[in-house]
Backbone as a ProteinNet text record, in pm:
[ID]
protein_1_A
[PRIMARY]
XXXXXXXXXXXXXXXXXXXXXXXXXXXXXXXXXXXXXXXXXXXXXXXXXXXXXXXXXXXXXXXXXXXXXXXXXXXXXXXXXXXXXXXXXXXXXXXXXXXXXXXXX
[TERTIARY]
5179.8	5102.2	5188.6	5186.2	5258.4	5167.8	5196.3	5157.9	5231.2	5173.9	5255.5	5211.3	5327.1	5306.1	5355.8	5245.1	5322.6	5282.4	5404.9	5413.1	5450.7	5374.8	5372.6	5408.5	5561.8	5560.1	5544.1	5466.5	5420.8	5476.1	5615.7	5631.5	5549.3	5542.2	5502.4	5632.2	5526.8	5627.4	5722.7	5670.3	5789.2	5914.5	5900.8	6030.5	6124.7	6248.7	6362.7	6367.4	6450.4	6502	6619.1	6731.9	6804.6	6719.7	6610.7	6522.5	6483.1	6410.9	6331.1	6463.2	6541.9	6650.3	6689	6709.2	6746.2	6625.8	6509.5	6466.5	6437.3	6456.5	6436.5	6555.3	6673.6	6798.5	6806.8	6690.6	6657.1	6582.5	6467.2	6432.8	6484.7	6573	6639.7	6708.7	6791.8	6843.6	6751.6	6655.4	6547.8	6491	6475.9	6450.4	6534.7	6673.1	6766.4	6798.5	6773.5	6781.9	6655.5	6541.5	6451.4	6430.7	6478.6	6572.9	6614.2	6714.2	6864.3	6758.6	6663.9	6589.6	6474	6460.5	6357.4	6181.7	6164.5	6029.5	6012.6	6134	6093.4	6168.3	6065	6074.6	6167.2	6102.1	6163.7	6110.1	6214.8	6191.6	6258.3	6164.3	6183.4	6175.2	6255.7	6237.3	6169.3	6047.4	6010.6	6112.1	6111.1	6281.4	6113.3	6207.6	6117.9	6036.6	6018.3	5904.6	5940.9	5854.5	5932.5	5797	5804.9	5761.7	5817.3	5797.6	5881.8	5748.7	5773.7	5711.1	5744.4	5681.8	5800.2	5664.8	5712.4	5672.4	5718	5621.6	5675.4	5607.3	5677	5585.1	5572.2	5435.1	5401.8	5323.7	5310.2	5238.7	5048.2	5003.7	4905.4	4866	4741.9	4690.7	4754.8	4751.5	4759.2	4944.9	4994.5	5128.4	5183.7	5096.7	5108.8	5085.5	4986.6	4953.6	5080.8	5079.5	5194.4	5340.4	5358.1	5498.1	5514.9	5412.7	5412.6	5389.3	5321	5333.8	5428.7	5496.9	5670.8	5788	5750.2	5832.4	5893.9	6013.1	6089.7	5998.7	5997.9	5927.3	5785	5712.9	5558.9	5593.8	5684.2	5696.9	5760.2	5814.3	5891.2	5758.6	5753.5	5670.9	5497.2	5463.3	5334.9	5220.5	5169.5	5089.5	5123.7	5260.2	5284.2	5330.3	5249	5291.5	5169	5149.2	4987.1	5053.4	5001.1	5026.6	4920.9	4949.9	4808.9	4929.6	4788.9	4832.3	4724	4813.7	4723	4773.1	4681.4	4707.7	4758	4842.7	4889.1	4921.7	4932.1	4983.9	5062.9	5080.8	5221.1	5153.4	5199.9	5104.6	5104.9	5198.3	5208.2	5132.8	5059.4	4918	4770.9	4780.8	4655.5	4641.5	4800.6	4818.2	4778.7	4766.8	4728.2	4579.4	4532.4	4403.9	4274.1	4400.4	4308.3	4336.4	4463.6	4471.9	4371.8	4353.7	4244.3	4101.5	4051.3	3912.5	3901.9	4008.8	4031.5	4012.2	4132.1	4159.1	4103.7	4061.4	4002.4	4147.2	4086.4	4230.8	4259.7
5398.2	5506.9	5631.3	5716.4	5826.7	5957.6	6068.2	6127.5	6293.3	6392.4	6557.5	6616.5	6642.3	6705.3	6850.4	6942.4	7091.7	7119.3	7189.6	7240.7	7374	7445.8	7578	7598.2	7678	7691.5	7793.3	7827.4	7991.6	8052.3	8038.7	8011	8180.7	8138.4	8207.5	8375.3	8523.2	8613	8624.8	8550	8536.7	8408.2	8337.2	8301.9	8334.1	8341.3	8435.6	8297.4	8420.7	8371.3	8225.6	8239.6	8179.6	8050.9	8009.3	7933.7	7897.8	7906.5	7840	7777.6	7824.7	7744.1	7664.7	7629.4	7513.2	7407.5	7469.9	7352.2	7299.1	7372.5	7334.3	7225.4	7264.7	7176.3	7072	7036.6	6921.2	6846.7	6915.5	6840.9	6804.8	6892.6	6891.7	6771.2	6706.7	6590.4	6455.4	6442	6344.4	6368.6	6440.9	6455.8	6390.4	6412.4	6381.7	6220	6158.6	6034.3	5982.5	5993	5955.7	5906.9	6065.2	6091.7	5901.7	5917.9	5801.9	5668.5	5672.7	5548	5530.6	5623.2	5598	5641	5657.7	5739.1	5787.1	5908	6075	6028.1	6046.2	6055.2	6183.6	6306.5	6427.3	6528.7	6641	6719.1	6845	6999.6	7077.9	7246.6	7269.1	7408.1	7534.1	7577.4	7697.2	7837.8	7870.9	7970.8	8158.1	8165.6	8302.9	8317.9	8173	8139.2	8015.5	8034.9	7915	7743.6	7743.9	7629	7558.5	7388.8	7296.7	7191.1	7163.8	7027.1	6937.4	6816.9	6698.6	6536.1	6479.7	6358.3	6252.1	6181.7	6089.4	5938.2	5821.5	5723.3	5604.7	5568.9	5530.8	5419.2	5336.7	5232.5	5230.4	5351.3	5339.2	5531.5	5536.6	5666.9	5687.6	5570.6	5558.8	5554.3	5530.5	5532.8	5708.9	5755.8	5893.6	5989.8	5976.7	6049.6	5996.4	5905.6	5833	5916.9	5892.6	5975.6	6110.2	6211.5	6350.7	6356.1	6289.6	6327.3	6334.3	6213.9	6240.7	6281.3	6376.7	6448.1	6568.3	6575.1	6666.1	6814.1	6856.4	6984.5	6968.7	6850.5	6886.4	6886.1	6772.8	6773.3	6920	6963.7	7075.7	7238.8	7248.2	7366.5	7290.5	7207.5	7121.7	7203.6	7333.5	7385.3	7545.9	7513.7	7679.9	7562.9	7460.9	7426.7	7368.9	7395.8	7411.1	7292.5	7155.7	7095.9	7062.8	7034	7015.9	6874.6	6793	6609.3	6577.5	6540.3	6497.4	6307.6	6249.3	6132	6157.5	6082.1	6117.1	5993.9	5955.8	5821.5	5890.6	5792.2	5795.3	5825.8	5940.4	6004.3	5886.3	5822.6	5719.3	5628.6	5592.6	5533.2	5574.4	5707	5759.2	5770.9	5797.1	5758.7	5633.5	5586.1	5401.2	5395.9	5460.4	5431.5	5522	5619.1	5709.1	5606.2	5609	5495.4	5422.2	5315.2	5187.6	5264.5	5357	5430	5474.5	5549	5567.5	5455.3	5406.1	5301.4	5188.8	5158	4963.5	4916.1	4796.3	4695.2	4676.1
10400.5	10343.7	10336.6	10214.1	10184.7	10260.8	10332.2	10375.8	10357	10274.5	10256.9	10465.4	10455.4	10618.8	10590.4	10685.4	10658	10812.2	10862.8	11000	11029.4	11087.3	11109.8	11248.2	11220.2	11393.2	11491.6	11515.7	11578.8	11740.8	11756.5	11868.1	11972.4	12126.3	12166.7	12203	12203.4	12209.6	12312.5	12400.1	12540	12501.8	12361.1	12394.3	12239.4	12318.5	12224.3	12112.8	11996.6	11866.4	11941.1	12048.5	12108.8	12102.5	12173.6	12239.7	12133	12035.3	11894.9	11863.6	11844.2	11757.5	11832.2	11935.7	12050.2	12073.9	12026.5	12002.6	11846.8	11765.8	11644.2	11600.7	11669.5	11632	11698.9	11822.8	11840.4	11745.5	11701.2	11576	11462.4	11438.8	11307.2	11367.6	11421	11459	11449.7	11524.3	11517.5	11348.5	11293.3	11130.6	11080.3	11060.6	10999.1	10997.2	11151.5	11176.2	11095.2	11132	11050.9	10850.3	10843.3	10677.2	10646.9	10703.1	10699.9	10742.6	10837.5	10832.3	10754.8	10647.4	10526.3	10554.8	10673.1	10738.2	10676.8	10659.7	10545.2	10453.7	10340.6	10219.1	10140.3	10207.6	10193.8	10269.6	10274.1	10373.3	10325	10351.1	10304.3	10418.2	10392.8	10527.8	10386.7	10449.4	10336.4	10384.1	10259.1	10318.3	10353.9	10469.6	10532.2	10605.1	10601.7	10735.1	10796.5	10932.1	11046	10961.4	10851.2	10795.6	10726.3	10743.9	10678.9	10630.7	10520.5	10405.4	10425.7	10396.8	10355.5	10324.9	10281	10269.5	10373.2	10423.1	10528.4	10469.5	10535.1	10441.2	10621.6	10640.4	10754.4	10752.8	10816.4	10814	10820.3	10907.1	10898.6	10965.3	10991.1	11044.9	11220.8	11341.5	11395.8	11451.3	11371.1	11337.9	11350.1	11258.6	11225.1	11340.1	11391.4	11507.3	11632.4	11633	11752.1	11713.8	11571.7	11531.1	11565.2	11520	11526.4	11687.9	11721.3	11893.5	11947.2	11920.9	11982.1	11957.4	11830.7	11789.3	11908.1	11899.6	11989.6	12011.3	11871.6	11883.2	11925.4	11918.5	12032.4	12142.4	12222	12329.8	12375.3	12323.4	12368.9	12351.9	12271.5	12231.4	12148.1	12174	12084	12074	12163	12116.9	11992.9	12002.9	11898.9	11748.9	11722.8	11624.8	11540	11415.9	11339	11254.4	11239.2	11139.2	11021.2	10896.8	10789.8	10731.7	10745.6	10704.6	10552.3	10462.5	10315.9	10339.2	10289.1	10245.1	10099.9	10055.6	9946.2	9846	9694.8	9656.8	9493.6	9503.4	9392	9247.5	9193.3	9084.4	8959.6	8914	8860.6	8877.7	9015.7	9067.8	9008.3	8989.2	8980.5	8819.7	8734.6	8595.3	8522.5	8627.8	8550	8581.9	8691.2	8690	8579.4	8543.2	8442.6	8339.5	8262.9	8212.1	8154.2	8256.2	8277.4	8244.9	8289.8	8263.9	8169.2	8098.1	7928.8	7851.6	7847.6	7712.3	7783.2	7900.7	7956.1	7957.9	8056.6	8135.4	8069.1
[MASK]
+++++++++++++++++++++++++++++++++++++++++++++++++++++++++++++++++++++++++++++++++++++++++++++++++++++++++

């Protein structure tokens, strides 16, 4: 299952710019591996804010929750981080089914 992930990371005011980035470059590592093993689809840092996009592609709902849990950055900071999860499918999917409702099988 294709899934748009957006993560908001709000870290708390007691910890320094130093500290976010030490753990973010833990994630950014576990991302990157992921990348290279086909999980993420794509992945996007929004430029100006501590938010990143991306497409992930997962086996099921339960999968999903298991993944984002053990992501470096929950374990590390998991409550300064807001995520929003879409189920998502391949627009070319939803083209054939208009398709089919237009013109018939």
């Amino acid at each position: 299952m294709l899934y748009f992930l957006r993560a908001e990371v709000q870290p708390p005011d007691s910890m320094s710019a130093a500290e976010l980035r030490r753990h973010w470059n833990e994630e950014a590592k576990a991302a990157l591996k992921a990348m290279e093993a086909g999980a993420i689809k794509g992945l996007w840092k929004v430029c100006g804010q501590r938010v990143v996009v991306g497409v992930v592609d997962l086996p099921d709902n339960d999968m999903l929750d298991q993944v984002l849990d053990g992501l470096p950055i929950m374990q590390s900071m998991g409550s300064a981080v807001t995520w929003e999860v879409l189920p998502v499918r391949p627009y070319e999917h939803f083209a054939e089914d208009l398709r089919k409702a237009v013109e018939g099988a």
